[in-house]
N, C-alpha and C positions, 0 to 999 in steps of 0.2 A: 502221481498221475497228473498231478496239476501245477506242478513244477512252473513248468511255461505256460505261455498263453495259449487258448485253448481257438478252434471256431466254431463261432455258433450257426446254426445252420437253419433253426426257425424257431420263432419267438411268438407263443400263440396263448389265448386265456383257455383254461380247461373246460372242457364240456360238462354239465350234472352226471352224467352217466359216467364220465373218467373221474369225477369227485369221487364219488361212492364206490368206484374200484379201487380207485386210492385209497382211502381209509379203509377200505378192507383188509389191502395189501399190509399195509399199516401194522393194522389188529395182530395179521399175522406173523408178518416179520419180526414184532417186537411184542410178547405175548405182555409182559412187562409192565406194558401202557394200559392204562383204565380207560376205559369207554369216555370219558368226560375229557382226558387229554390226547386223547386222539381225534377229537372233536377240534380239537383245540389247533392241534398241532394242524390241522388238516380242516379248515374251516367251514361253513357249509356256503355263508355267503360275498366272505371277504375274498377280494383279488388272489388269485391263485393262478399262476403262469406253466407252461410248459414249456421247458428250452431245450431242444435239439440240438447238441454241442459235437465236434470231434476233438478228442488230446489229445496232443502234440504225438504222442505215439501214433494217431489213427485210430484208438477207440472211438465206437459210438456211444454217447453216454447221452442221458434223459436227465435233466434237473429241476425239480419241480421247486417256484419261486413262490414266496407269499411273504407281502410285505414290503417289497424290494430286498430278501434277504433269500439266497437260495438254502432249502430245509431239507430236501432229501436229493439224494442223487439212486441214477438204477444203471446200471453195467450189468449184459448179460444175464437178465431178468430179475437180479439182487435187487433188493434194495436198500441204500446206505445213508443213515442218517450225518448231515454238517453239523461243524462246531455250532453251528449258531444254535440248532436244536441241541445240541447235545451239555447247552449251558443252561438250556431249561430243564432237565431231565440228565442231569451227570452223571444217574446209578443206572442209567438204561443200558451200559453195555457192561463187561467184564472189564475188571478197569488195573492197569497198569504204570506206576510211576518210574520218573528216570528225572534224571538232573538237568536244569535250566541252561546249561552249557550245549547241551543235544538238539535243543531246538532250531537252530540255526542251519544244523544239518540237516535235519528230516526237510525243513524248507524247501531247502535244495536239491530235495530230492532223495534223498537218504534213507536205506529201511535203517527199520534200530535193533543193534545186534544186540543179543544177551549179555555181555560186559556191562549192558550201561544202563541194564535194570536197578534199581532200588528196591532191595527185597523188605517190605513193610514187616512189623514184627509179628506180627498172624500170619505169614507166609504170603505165598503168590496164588493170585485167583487159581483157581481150576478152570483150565479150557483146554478142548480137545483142536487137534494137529484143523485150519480150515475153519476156527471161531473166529467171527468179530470182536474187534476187542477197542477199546479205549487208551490214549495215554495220557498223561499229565502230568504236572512235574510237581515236586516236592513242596510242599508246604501250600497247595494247592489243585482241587479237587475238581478244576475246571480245566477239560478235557482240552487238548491241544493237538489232536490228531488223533485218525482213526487208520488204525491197520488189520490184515490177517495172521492169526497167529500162524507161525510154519514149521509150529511143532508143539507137542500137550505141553501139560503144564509137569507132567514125571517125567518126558523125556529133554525137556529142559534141567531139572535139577541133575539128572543120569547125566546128561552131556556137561557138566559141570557152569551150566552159563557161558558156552562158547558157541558161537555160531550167529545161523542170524532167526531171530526171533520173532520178526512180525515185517513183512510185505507191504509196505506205508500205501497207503489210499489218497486219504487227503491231510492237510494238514492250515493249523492255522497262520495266517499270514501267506497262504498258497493261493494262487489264483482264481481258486473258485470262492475263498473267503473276500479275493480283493472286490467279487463283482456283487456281493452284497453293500450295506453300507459301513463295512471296515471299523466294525465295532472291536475296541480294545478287549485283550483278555481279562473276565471279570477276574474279581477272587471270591470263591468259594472256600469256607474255612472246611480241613478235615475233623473228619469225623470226632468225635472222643473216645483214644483209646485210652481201655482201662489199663492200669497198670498193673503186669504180671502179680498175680497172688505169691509172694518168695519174701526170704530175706533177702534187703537187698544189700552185698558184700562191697563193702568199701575197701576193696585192695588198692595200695596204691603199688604203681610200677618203678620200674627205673628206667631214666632217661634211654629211648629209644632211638635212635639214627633213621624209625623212619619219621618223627616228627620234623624232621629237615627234608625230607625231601619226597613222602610220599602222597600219590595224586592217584587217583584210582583210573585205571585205564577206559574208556568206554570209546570202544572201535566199532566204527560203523564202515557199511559198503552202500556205494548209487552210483550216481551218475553228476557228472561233473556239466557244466555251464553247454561241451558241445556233445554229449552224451556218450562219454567216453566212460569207462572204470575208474571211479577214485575208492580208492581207502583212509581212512584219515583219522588220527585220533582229538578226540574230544579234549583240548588242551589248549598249547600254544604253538602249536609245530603240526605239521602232515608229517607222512612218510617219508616221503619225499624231501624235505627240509629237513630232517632229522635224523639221516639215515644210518649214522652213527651213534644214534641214544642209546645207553649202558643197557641190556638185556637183551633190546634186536638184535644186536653182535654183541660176541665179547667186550666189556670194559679194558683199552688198549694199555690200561697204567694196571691194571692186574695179573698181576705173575699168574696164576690161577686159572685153570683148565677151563671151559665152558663147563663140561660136566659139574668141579667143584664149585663153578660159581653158579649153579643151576642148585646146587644141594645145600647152598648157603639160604640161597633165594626159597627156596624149599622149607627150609628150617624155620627163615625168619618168620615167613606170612605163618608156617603154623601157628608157630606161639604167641605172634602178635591175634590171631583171631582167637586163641585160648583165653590170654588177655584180658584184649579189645569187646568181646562181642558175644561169645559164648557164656551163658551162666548157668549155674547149676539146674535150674528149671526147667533147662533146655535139653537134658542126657532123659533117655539113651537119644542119644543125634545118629543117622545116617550117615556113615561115613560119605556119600555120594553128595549128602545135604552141604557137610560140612567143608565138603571143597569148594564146591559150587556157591555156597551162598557168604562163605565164610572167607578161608582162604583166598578165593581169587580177589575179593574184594582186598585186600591186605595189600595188593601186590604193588608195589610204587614204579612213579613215573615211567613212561619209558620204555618199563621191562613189560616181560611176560613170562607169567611161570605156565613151564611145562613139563612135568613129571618125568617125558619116556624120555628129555634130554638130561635126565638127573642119572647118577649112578640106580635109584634104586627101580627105575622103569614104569612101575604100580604104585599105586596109593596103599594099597593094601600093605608090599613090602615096607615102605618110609613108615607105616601105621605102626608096624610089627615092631621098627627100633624102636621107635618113640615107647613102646610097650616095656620093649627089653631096660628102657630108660626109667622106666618107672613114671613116665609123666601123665601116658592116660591107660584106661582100660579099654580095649576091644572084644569084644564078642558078636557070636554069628544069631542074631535072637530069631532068625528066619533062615530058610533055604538057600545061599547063596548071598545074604545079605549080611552085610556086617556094619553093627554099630558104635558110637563112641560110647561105653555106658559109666563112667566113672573118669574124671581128673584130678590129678595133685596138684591143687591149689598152691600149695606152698609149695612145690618141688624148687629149688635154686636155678633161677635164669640170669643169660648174662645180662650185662646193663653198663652204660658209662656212667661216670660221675662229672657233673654238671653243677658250675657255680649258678648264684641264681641270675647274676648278669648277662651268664651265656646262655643262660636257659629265653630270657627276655630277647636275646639278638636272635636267636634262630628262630623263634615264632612269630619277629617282626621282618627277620628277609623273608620264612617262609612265604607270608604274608603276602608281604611287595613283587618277592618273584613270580607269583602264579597271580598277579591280578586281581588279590581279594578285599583292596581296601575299596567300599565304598565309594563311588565317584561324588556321591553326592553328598557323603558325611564322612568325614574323613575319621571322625571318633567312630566307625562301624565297621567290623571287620564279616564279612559275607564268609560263610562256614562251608566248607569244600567236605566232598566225601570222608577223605582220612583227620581230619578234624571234627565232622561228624561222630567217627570214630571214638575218636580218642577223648572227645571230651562232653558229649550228649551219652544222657541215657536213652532206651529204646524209647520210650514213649514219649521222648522232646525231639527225635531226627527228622520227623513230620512237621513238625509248628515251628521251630527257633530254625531260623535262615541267617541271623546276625545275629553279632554280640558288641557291647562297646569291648574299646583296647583293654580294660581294666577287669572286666568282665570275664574275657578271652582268657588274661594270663593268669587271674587268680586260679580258671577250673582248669587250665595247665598244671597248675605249681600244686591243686588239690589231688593230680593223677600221681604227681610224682614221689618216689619214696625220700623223704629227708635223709639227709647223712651229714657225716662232721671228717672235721679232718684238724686232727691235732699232730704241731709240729715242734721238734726239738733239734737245737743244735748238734748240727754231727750225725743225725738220725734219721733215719728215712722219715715220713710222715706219717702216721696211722689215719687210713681214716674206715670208719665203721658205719654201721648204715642208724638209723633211727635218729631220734631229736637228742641232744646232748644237754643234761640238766647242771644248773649253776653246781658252784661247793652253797653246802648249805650252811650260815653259822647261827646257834641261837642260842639261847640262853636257860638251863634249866635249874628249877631250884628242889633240894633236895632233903633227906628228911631233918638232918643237922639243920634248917633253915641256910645251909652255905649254897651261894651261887654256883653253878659251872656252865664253863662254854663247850658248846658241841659242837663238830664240825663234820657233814659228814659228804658224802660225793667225792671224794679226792683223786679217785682213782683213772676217773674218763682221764684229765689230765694231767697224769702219767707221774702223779705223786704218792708214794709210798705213806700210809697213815702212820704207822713204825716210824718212818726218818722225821715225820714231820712231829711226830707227839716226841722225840727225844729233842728237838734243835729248840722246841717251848718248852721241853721241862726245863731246859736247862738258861734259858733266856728269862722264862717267869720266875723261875723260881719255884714253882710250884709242880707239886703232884698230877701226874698226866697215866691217863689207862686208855689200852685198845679195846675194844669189843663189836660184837657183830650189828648191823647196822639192822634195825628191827625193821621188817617188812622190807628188806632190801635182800636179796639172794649175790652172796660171794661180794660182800661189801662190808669196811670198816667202818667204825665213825671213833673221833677220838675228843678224849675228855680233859679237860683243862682244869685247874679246882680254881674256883673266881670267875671273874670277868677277863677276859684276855683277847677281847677282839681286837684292842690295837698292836698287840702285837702279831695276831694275823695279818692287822690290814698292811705292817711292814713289812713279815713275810712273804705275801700272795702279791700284793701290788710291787713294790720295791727289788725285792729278789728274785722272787721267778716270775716278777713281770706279766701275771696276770690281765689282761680285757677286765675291768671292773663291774662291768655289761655279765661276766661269768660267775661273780657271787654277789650271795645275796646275804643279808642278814646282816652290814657294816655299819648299819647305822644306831644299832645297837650300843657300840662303842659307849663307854664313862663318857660322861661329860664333864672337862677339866674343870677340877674347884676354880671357886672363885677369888681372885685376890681382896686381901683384907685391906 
């Protein structure tokens, strides 16, 4: 509404009798306010103005000034409290977060669609279709604009977070903040959320394809500079300048249907919101919950998932594979309503395999491509939605807005699942998932008082305990036995009679050319007599 600049039409001090209607109105508008800050907000003998403005639209709007700060505005017989009250008083309205990339927009004029909500982890206020409401951005609890919600708060999660959301009013940095005296947005810390009462599951994942390129969409509709239709997403690109990005058409280098790439795109955000976002604590979830506040969130740069352009049309149907899959449970635990109520955690998902170098280069072009390094410190990387994601837990995506580089990549490299990759001549490579343990070699003494060497782990790389206890018996000299490797499941270890780590360390280092970094226990070795 205050987009542009407005005219004022008369500028006059309030009368006692429009005082005391005032703070009536007050009382009642906002049941909220205590007798003492309504006093407050609404003074009985400081300077208090009456402005008679029209917006740029042709509204007649009332803005009552104290201060030199305008504190309430009335449209229509409403009355609506400004940022500037609403930074003395932040829990006065019903209050909704969105990402500091959005502001820019609403500035401009822009309502804020449902994409580019921030669903806190206690869920989204309750407000019915026509409440006033608050917004503000993440990681701070001081209000940045006020709008009408244009739909409750169940028929937002129902419509899966599509559509538009809230009807903007005013906003800060808008022209009725600029005719105050243009005080910066405080910070206000939020609140202290407790952390879910659960165990909390340290899965790690495997390298995912959307940590390269996923950005969470948040599309907004207004009005542009001559009051025309824009659309525009919260990013680096309009519509318009981007009009060939992968998901609003077809990807042109994919053989691949729009359909199949709609049911890839479909696939992915499930399981990255299984993942990413959903924990046990959180079943049974509303399947309507789970698109809306989960899935769409998921959905990288660009694209947009849409169901009815998928083969399976419904959520329900894609539900029902994913059932036949064995990945989650559904059931109807209401009329008509169907829940997620159980997942296999462990079910096998796909994943790439990632050295740790290229794991470092894609979190650093991600980084640089979307604009997140810090202007001001170059060692701070500012945390985007799908980094939020992927590397905060619920009760840090509120407080932690940065990280340093070091910071960043360690709680990358803690999401992801380790694996090894052993290679032999002539032979494809193996590589398996978990940490890969040295060969072990030590030394045990037994009840004759006679030494022997043990050597056990052989197996990750790709040696025979058998071949290797016949090529020392016959190099020592000595007696050599297999047996099962004690608290080791389908593993050897094998026994040497003496000391014989050097001729391990000729074996392992020398011939099959062993990383030394891969066993452990060589220093064991005799120590050569001494010359006489």
């Amino acid at each position: 509404m205050f987009a542009k600049a407005f005219r004022v039409k008369s500028n006059t001090a309030i009368k006692g009798s429009d005082r005391r209607k005032l703070r009536a109105d007050v009382a009642a508008a906002f049941p909220g306010l205590g007798t003492d800050q309504v006093s407050v907000l609404v003074p009985g003998k400081e300077e208090l103005n009456t402005v008679k403005l029209y917006a740029h639209r042709g509204d007649a709007v009332t803005v009552y000034v104290s201060g030199g700060n305008p504190i309430l505005f009335e449209l229509e017989k409403n009355l609506y409290p400004t940022v500037y009250t609403l930074w003395s008083y932040p829990d006065l309205l019903p209050t909704f977060t969105t990402w500091p990339l959005v502001l820019e927009k609403l500035v401009g004029g822009a309502d804020l669609m449902l994409p580019g909500l921030v669903v806190p982890p206690a869920g989204l206020p309750q407000v019915q279709k026509g409440d006033l409401c608050a917004i503000t951005l993440v990681g701070n609890r001081a209000p940045v604009a006020i709008g009408i919600a244009a739909m409750s708060t169940a028929e937002m999660l129902t419509s899966g977070l599509k559509g538009r959301g809230f009807s903007m009013l005013h906003t800060y940095q808008d022209h009725l903040w600029r005719s105050g005296d243009k005080s910066s947005l405080p910070s206000i810390a939020p609140l202290a959320l407790n952390p879910p009462d659960l165990e909390k599951e340290k899965e790690s994942i495997t390298a995912d394809p959307a940590m390269q390129e996923d950005l969470r969409c948040l599309t907004l509709e207004g009005e542009d500079e001559n009051g025309g239709a824009q659309q525009q997403m919260c990013g680096r690109k309009s519509l318009s300048e981007d009009s060939n990005s992968r998901g609003l058409n077809p990807d042109p280098t994919d053989s691949k249907t729009l359909q199949e790439q709609m049911d890839e795109l479909l696939q992915r955000c499930f399981l990255h919101a299984l993942k990413c976002q959903v924990k046990k604590a959180d079943l049974p979830l509303l399947t309507s919950t789970f698109l809306g506040n989960h899935m769409f969130s998921c959905c990288p740069e660009g694209r947009q998932l849409d169901i009815k352009k998928s083969s399976y049309r419904k959520l329900s149907k894609f539900l029902q594979q994913m059932q036949q899959e064995q990945i989650v449970q559904v059931e109807e635990l209401s009329k008509g309503v169907e829940s997620i109520v159980a997942v296999d955690w462990k079910h096998p998902r796909k994943g790439s395999i990632l050295e740790g170098g290229e794991v470092r280069t894609i979190i650093i072009n991600y980084a640089k491509k979307n604009d997140l390094v810090d202007a001001n410190n170059k060692n701070l990387v500012k945390l985007d939605p799908i980094l939020c994601d992927c590397i905060l837990e619920k009760n840090e995506q509120h407080t932690i807005m940065k990280l340093p580089w070091d910071s960043l990549l360690t709680r990358c490299f803690e999401k992801l699942q380790p694996a090894y990759q052993v290679s032999f001549p002539g032979q494809e490579p193996i590589v398996k998932k978990g940490k890969i343990c040295p060969i072990d070699i030590s030394l045990a003494q037994r009840a004759s008082n006679k030494k022997v060497t043990v050597v056990r782990n052989l197996e990750p790389y790709g040696l025979d305990p058998c071949s290797v206890a016949s090529i020392l018996q016959q190099r020592c000299q000595a007696s050599t036995t297999v047996t099962p490797a004690p608290g080791a499941k389908d593993s050897l270890q094998v026994q040497i009679q003496g000391n014989q780590i050097h001729h391990l360390s000729r074996l392992l280092l020398e011939e099959y050319r062993l990383p030394r970094k891969y066993i452990q226990g060589l220093e064991k070795a005799p120590k050569p007599a001494k010359k006489k």
